[in-house]
C-alpha positions in Angstrom: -15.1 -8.6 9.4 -14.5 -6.3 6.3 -12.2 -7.2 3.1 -9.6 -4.3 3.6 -8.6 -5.4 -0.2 -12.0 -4.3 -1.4 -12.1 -0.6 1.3 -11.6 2.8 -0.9 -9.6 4.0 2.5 -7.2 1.4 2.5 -6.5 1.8 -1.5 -6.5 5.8 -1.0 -3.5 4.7 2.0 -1.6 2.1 -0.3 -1.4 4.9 -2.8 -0.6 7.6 -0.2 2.0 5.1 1.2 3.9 5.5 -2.6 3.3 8.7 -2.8 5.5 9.3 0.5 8.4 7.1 -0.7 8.4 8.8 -4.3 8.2 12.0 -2.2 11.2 11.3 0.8 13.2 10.1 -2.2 14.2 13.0 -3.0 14.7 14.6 0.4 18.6 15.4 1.5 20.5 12.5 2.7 20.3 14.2 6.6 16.8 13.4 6.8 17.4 10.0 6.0 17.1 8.6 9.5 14.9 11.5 10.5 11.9 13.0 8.5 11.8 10.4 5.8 12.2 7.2 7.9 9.2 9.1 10.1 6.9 10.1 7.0 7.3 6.4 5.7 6.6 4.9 8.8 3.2 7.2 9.2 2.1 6.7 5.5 2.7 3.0 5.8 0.5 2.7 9.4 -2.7 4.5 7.8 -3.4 1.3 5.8 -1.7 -1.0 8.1 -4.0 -0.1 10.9 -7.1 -0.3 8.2 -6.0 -3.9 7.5 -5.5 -4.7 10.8 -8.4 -3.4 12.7 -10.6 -5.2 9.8 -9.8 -8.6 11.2 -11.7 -7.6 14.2 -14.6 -9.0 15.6 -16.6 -6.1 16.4 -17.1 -2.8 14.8 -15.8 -1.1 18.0 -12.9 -2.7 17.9 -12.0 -1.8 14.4 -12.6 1.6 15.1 -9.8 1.6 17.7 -7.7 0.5 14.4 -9.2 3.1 12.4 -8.8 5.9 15.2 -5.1 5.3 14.9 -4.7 5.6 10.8 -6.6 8.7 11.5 -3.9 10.0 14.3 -1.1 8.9 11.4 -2.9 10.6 8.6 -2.8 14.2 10.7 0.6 13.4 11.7 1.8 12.3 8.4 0.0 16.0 6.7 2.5 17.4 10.1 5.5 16.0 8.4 4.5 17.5 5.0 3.9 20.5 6.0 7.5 20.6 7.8 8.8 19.1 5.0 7.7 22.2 2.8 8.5 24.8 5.4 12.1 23.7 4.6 11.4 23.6 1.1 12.5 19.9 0.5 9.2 20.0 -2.1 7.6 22.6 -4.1 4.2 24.2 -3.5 2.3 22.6 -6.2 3.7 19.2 -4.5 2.7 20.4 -1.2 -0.7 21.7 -2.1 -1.2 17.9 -4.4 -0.2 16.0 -1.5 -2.1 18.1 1.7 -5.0 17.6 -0.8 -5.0 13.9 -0.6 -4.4 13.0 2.3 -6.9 15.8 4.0 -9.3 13.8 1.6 -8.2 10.5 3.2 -8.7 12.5 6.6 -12.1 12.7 5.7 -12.6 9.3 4.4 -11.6 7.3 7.2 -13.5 9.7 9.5 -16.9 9.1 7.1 -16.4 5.1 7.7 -15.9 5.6 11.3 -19.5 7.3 11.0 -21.1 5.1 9.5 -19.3 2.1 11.5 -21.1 3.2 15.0 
């Protein structure tokens, strides 16, 4: 079992998880039950699902959990980049944001690594 407190991918999702509210905050008031209910919920399941799978009693099955934040972290970056190509952020935002969470990308798939 790992502290998910003490993993640099769960802190890197906790802040990605802010970043996404700060972000959908100031989206139009039609995406409200559509793109930024869905870009919450993603943010908030990458370190959900690294929480989660670290109660696990077996590597393998924590990389199921890990496996899944992955899926959410591509389809969170999916969202953002439909999010810009209807310019609800700027470019410098987009650019920021696809930087950080195609480093989280690369994070969780390094621990998955190094899990098997």
């Amino acid at each position: 079992m790992h502290n998910f407190k003490k993993l640099k991918i769960w802190n890197e999702g906790i802040s990605l998880v802010s970043d996404s509210y700060k972000l959908t905050k100031t989206f139009p008031d039609s995406e409200k039950f559509g793109l930024v209910s869905q870009m919450n919920r993603c943010a908030i399941s990458i370190p959900s699902n690294i929480a989660e799978g670290s109660s696990k009693s077996t590597d393998k099955h924590f990389n199921k959990y890990l496996e899944d934040s992955l899926g959410s972290a591509f389809e969170w970056e999916t969202q953002l980049i439909i999010a810009f190509n209807e310019n609800y952020l700027s470019e410098d935002q987009f650019e920021e944001l696809e930087h950080k969470i195609k480093q989280l990308q690369k994070m969780i798939s390094s621990f998955q690594t190094r899990l098997k």
